[in-house]
C-alpha positions in Angstrom: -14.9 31.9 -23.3 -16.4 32.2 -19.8 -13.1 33.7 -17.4 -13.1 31.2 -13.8 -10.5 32.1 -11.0 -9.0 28.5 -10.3 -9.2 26.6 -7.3 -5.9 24.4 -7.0 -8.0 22.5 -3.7 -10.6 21.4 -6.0 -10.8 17.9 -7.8 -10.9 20.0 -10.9 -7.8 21.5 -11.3 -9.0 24.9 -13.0 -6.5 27.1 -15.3 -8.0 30.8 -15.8 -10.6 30.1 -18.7 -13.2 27.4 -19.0 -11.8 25.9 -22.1 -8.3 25.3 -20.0 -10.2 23.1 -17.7 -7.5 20.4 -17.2 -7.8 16.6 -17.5 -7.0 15.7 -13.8 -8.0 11.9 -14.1 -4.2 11.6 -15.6 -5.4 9.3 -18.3 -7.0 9.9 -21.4 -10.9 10.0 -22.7 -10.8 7.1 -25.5 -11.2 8.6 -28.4 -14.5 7.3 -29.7 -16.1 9.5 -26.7 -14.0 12.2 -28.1 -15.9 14.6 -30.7 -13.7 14.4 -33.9 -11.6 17.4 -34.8 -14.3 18.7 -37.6 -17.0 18.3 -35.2 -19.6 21.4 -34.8 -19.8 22.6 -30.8 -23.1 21.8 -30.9 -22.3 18.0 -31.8 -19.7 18.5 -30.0 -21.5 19.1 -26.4 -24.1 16.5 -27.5 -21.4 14.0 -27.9 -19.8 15.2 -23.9 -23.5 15.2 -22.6 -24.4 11.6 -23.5 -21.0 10.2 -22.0 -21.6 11.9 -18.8 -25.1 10.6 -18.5 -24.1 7.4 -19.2 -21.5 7.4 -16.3 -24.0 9.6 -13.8 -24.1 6.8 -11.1 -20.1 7.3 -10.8 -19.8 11.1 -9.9 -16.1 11.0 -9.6 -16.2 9.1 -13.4 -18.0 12.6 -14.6 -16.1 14.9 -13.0 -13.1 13.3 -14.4 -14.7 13.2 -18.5 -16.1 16.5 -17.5 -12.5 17.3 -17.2 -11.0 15.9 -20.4 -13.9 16.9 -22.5 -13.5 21.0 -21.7 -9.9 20.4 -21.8 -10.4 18.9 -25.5 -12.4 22.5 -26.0 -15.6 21.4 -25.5 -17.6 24.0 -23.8 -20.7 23.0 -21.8 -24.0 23.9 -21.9 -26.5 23.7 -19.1 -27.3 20.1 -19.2 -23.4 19.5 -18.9 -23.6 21.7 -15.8 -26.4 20.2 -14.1 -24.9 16.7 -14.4 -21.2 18.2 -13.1 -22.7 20.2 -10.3 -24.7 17.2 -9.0 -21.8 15.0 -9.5 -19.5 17.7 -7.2 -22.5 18.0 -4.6 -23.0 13.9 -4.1 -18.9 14.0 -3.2 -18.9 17.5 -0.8 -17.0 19.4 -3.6 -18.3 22.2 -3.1 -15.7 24.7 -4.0 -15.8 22.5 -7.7 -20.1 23.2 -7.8 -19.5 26.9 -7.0 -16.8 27.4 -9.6 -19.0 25.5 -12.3 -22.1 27.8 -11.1 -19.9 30.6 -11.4 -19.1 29.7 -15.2 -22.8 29.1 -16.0 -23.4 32.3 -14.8 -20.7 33.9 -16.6 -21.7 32.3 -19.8 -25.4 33.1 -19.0 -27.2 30.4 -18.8 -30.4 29.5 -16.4 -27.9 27.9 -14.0 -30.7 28.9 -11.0 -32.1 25.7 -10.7 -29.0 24.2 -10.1 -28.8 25.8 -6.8 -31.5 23.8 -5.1 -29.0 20.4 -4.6 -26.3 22.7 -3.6 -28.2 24.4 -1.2 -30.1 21.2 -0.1 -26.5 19.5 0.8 -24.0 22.5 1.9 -24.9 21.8 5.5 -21.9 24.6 6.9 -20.6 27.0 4.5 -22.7 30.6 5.3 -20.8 32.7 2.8 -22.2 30.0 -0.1 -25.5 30.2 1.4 -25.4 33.8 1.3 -24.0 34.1 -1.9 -26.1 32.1 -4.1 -29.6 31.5 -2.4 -30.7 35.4 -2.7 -29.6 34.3 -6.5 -32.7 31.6 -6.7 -35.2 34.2 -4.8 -34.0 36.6 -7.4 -35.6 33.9 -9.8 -38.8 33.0 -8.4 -37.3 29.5 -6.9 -37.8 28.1 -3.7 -34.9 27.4 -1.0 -34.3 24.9 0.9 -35.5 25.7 4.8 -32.1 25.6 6.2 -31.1 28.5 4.7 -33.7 30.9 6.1 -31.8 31.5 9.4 -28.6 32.0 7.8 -30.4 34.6 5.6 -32.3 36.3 8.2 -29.4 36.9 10.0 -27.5 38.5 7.5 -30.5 40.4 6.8 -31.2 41.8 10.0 -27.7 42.2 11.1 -27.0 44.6 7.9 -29.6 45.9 6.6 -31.9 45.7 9.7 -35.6 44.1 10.7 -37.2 45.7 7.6 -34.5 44.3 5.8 -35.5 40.7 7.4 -38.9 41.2 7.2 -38.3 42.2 3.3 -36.9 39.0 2.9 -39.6 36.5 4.9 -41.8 38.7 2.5 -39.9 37.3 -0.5 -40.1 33.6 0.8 -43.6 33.7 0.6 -43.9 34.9 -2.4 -41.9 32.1 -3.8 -44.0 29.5 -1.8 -41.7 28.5 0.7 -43.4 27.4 4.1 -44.8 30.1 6.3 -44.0 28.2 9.5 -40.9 27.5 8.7 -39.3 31.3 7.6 -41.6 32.4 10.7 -40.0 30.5 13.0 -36.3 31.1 11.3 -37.1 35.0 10.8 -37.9 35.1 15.0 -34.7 33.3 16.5 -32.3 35.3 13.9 -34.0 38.2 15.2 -34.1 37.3 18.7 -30.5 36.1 18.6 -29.4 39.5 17.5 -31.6 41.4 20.1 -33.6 42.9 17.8 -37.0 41.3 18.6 -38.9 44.0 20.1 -38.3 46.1 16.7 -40.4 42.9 14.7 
């Protein structure tokens, strides 16, 4: 069982473990979308993964199931995460998609291409940025633009211009837009008065 530190200000109330993932809609799943008690995980998660998708236009409805299904001891597998996450990002619960990314990573699964959507709509938290886009590069997967300032600066500030220019190096391989990290690489630079050592 994957361990998650809780986050009481999420819409998930989270206990310590992933299979303590509390029901916080305050009702109950009806039981037919319930696995039975004899049911296999793999059923089991099967079972989970066709309700959520079912209810994917109502994000707060899956977050909620999502809920009641790992509380029942369901535990998800990386299509159950992809529909959560998504469900988190489209209602700015950010702090939920992080803990669930967290838990696909502790369980390891291929949770990187989750990260794009996250990424794409987590318009003001650095510390995410910084946390989990060097995790995508790390995989081969593009980045959404935006972030390329926030890493440059980070780069440059700790680690120095090679340590930027290590990184713009990276985004190309990965086939993000040359103009784009050029022009992002030279203002976090410049805004850290470091131009004249690019």
């Amino acid at each position: 069982i994957a361990e998650v530190t809780g986050v009481q200000t999420c819409a998930l109330p989270i206990s310590d473990t992933m299979s303590g993932l509390q029901n916080f809609a305050g009702g109950a799943v009806p039981s037919h979308l319930l696995p039975g008690p004899g049911a296999n995980p793999q059923e089991a998660v099967l079972k989970m993964n066709q309700t959520l998708a079912m209810m994917r236009a109502q994000p707060e409805i899956v977050c909620q199931l999502f809920g009641a299904f790992t509380a029942g001891g369901v535990m998800p597998d990386l299509q159950t995460y992809d529909m959560v996450v998504r469900a988190c990002v489209q209602q700015g619960l950010f702090e939920c998609a992080e803990m669930l990314l967290s838990a696909a990573e502790t369980q390891g699964l291929q949770y990187q291409g989750l990260l794009y959507p996250c990424l794409e709509s987590n318009v003001s938290d650095n510390a995410f940025i910084l946390r989990w886009a060097p995790k995508a590069l790390e995989a081969n997967l593009t980045i959404p633009h935006r972030c390329f300032k926030v890493l440059f600066r980070d780069r440059a500030a700790v680690g120095g211009v090679k340590m930027a220019v290590a990184l713009f190096k990276l985004l190309m391989r990965v086939g993000s837009p040359e103009d784009k990290a050029a022009e992002a690489l030279v203002q976090s630079v410049a805004e850290l008065q470091k131009l004249m050592q690019l």
